[in-house]
GUSE-467752 format. One record per residue (C-alpha): residue number from 1; residue in one letter; x, y, z. Coordinates in nm, 3 decimals. Layout:
N
i:NUM	aa:A	u:X	v:Y	w:Z
...
//
This chain:
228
i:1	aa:X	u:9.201	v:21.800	w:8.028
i:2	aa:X	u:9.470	v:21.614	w:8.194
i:3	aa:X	u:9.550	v:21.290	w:8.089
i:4	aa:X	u:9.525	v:21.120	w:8.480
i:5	aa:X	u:9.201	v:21.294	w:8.460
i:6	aa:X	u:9.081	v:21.117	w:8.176
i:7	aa:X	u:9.250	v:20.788	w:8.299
i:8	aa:X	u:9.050	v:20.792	w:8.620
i:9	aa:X	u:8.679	v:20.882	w:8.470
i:10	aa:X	u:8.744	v:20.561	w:8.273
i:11	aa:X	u:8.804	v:20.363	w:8.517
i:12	aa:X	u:8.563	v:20.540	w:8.686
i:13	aa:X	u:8.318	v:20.440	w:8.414
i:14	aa:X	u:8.460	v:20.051	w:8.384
i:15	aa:X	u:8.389	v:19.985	w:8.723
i:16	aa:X	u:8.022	v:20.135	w:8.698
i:17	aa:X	u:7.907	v:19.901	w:8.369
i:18	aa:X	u:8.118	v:19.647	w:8.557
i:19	aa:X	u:7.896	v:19.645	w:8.872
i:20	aa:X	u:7.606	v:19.725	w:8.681
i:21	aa:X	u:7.689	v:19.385	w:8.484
i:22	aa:X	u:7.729	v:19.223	w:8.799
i:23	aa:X	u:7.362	v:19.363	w:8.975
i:24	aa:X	u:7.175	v:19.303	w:8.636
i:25	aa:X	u:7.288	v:18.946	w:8.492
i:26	aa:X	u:7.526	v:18.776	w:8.752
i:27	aa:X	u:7.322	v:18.809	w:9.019
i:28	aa:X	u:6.985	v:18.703	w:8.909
i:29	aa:X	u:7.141	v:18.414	w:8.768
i:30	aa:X	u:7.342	v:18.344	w:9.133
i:31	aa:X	u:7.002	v:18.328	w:9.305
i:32	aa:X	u:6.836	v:18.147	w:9.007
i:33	aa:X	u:7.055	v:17.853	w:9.068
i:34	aa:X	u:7.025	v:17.874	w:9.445
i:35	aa:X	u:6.654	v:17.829	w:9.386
i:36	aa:X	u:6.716	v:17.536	w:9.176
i:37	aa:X	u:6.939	v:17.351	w:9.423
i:38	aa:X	u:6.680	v:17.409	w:9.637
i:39	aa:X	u:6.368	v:17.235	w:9.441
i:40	aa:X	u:6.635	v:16.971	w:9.387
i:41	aa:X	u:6.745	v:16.922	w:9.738
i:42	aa:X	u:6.308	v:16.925	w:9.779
i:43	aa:X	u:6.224	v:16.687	w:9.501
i:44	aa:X	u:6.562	v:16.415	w:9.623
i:45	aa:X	u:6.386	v:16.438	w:10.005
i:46	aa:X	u:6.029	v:16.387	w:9.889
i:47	aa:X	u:6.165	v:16.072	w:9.646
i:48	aa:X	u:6.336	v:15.955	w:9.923
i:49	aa:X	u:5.984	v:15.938	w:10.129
i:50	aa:X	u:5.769	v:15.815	w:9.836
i:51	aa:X	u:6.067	v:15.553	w:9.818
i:52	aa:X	u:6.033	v:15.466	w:10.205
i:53	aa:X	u:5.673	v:15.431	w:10.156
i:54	aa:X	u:5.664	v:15.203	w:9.882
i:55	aa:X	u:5.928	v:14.978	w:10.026
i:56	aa:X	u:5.683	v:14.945	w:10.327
i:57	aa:X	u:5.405	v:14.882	w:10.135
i:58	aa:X	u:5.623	v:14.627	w:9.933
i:59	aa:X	u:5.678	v:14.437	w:10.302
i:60	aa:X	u:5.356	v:14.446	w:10.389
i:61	aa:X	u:5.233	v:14.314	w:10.052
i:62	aa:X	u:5.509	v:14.001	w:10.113
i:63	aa:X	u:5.289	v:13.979	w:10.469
i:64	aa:X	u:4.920	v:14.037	w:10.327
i:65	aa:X	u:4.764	v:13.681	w:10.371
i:66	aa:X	u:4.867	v:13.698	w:10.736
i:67	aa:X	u:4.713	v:14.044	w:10.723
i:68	aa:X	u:4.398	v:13.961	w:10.571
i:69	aa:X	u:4.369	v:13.699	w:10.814
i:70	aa:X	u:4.390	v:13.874	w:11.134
i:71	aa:X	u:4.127	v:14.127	w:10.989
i:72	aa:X	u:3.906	v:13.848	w:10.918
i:73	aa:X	u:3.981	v:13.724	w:11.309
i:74	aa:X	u:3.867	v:14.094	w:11.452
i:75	aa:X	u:3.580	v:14.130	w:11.243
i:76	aa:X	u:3.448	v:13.796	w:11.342
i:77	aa:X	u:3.453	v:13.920	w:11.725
i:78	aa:X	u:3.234	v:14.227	w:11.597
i:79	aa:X	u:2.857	v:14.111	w:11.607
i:80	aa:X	u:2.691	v:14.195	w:11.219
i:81	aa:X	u:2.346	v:14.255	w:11.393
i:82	aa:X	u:2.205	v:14.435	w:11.737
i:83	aa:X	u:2.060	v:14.064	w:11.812
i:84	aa:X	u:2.389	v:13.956	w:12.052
i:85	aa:X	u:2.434	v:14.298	w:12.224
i:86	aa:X	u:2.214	v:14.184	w:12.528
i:87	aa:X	u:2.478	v:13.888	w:12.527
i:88	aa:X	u:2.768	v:14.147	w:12.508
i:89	aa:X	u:2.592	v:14.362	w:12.800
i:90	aa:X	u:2.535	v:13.981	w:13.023
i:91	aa:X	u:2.875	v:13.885	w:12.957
i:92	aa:X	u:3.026	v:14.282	w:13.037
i:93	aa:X	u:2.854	v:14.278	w:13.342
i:94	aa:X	u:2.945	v:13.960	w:13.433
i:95	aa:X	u:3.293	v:14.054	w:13.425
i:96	aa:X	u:3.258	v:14.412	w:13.580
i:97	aa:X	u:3.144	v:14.228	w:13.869
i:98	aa:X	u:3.368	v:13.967	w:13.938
i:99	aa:X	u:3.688	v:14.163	w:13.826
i:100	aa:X	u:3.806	v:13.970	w:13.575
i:101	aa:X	u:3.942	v:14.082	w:13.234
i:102	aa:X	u:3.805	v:14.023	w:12.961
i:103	aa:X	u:4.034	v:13.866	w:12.648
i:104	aa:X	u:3.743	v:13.854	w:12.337
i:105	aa:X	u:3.379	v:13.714	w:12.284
i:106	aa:X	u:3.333	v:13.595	w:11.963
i:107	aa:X	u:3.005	v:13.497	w:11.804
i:108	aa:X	u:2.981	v:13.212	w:11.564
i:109	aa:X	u:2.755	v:13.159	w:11.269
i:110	aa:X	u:2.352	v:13.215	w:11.327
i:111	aa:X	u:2.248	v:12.834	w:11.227
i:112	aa:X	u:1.939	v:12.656	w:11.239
i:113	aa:X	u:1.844	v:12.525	w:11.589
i:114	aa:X	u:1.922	v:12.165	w:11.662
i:115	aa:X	u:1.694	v:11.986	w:11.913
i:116	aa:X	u:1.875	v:11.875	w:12.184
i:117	aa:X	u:1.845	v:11.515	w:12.270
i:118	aa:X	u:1.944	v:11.522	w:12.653
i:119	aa:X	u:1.828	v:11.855	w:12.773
i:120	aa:X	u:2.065	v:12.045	w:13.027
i:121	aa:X	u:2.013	v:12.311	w:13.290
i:122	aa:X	u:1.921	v:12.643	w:13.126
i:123	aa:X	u:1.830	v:12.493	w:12.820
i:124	aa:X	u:1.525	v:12.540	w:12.637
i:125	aa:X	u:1.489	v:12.244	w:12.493
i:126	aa:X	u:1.446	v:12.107	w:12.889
i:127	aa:X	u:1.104	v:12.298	w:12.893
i:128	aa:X	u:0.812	v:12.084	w:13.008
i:129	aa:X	u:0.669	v:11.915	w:12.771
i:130	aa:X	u:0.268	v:12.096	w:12.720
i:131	aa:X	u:-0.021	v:11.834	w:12.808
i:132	aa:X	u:-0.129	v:11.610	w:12.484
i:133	aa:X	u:-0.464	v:11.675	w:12.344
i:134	aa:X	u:-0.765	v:11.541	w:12.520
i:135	aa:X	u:-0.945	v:11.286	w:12.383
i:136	aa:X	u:-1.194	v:11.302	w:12.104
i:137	aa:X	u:-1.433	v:11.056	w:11.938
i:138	aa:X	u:-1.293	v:10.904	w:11.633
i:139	aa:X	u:-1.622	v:10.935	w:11.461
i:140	aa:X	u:-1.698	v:11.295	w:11.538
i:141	aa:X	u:-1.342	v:11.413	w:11.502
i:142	aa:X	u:-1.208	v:11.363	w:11.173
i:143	aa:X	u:-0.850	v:11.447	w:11.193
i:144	aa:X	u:-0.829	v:11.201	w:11.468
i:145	aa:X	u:-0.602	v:10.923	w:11.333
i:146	aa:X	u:-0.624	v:10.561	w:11.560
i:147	aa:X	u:-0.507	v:10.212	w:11.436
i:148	aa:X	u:-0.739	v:9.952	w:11.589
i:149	aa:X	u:-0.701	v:9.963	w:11.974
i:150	aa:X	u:-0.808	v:10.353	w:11.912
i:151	aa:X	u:-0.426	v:10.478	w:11.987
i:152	aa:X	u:-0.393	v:10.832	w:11.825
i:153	aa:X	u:-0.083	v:10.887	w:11.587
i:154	aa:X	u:0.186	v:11.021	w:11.803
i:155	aa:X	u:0.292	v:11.252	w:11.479
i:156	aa:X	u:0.005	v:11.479	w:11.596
i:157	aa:X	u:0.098	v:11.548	w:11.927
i:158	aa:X	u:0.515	v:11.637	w:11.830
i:159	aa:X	u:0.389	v:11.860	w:11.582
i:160	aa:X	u:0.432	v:12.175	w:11.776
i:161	aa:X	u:0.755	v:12.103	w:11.883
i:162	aa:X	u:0.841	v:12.114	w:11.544
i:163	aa:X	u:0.682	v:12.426	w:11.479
i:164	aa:X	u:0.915	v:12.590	w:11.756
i:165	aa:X	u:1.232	v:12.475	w:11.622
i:166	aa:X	u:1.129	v:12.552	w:11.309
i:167	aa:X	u:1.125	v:12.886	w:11.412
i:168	aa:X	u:1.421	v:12.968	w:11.627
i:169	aa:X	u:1.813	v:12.951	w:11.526
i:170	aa:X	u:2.128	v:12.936	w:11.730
i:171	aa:X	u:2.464	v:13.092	w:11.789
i:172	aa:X	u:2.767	v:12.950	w:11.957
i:173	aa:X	u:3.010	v:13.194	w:12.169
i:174	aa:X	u:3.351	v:13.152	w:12.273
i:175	aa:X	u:3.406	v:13.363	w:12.581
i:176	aa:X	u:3.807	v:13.434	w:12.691
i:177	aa:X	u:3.893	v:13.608	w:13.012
i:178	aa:X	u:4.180	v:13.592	w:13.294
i:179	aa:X	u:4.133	v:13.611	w:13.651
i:180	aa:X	u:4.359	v:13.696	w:13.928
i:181	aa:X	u:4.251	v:13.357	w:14.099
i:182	aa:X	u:4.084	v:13.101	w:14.135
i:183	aa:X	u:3.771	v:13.263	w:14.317
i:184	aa:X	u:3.766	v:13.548	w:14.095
i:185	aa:X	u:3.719	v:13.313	w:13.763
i:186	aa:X	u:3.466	v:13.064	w:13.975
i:187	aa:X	u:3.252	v:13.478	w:14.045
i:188	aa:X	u:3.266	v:13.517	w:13.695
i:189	aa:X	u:3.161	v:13.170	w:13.609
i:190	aa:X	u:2.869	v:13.207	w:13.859
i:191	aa:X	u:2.786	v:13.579	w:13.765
i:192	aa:X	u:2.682	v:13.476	w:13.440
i:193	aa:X	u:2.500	v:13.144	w:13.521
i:194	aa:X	u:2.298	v:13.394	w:13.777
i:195	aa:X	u:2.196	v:13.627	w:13.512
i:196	aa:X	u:1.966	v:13.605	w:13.207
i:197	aa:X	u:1.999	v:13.260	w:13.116
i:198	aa:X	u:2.120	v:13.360	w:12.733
i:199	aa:X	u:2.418	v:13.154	w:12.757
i:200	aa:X	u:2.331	v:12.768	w:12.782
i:201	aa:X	u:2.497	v:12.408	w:12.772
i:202	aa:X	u:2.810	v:12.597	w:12.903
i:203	aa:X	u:3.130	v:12.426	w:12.926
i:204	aa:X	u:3.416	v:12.623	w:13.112
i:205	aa:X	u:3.807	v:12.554	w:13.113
i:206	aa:X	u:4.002	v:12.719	w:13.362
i:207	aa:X	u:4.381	v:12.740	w:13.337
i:208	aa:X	u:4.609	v:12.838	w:13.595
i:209	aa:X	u:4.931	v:12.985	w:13.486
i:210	aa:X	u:5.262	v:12.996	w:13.727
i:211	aa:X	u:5.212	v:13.343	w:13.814
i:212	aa:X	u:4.849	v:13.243	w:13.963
i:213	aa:X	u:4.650	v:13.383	w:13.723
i:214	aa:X	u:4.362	v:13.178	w:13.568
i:215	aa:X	u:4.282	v:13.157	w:13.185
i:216	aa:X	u:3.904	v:13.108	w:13.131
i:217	aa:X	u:3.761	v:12.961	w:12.829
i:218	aa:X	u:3.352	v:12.934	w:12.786
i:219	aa:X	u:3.157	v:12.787	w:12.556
i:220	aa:X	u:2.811	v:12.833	w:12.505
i:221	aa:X	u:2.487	v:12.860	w:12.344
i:222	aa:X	u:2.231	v:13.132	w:12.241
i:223	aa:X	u:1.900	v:13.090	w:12.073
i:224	aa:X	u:1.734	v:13.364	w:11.863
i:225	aa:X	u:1.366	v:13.299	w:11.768
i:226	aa:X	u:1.282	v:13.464	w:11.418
i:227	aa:X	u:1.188	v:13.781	w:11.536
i:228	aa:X	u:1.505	v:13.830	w:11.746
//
């Protein structure tokens, strides 16, 4: 066989286990690390988000007394029982009528109702006063109680009243709107004096800004008996 022959069947051969060297080993281990750099390039970005979010959450904690405090501000405006929605639906109404926009309603505490000394428009404590009891003989009515010009005890007669308030609690609102003008916040004012009286003793602030809108602030009363 001639030697250039031989010489070129081994290189022949060299470059076959060469490129087979290169197809079997180099390559899978090329793409092996091109995998890697990619998980790594994948794990850096998601560390980098994880990092974003707990440096947000770190802010937020620095600002979580301010937090808790406005969510203890909205959940106040959100009634805990179905008792003030026919407020909500006086006071909605109110507003869809007149035009104005409404800023919040916020109900206060349920408390125990306090008779009302002076009694004002609208206000159930201004009902009239139910007829005393007629007269009875002191000698065939024994829970008749008289001193000795035959004057009944006056304790008698105010005990119903008691038995009312007993009976009934109160809630105070604070009603915030803005008006266009002047008229529009005096509709609104009027639209809910007009309807169900459930708002009494009102006391309204108007505010007129420099653009000629009007800030309204109400106050008011609403009284719940036991049942609701």
């Amino acid at each position: 066989m001639p030697k250039h022959l031989v010489t070129a069947i081994g290189l022949i051969v060299s470059l076959g286990v060469i490129a087979l060297g290169v197809f079997l080993v180099a390559m899978p281990l090329y793409f092996q690390a091109v995998a890697v750099d990619g998980q790594t390039a994948t794990v850096a970005s998601t560390n980098a988000l994880y990092q974003a979010q707990v440096d947000e959450l770190t802010a937020q904690q620095e600002n979580l007394d301010a937090i808790t405090a406005n969510v203890a501000g909205l959940r106040s405006q959100i009634p805990a029982t179905g008792q003030y929605d026919d407020v909500f639906e006086v006071v909605g109404n109110a507003a869809a009528e007149s035009g104005v926009a409404i800023t919040s309603v916020t109900a206060g505490e349920q408390v125990v109702y306090a008779t009302r000394t002076g009694a004002t428009e609208g206000d159930p404590a201004a009902a009239t006063a139910a007829p005393g009891p007629a007269a009875t003989d002191a000698g065939t009515d024994p829970n008749a109680a008289a001193d000795g010009n035959g004057t009944a005890d006056a304790n008698v007669a105010s005990a119903p009243d008691v038995a009312v308030a007993a009976g009934r609690q109160q809630v105070d609102f604070v009603i915030s709107a803005t008006a266009a003008d002047m008229a529009q916040a005096t509709a609104f004012v009027d639209a809910l004096r007009a309807g169900p009286r459930l708002l009494n003793s009102m006391a309204v602030t108007m505010t007129q800004s420099g653009e000629g809108t009007v800030d309204i602030q109400i106050t008011a009363l609403s009284y719940i008996d036991k049942e609701g």
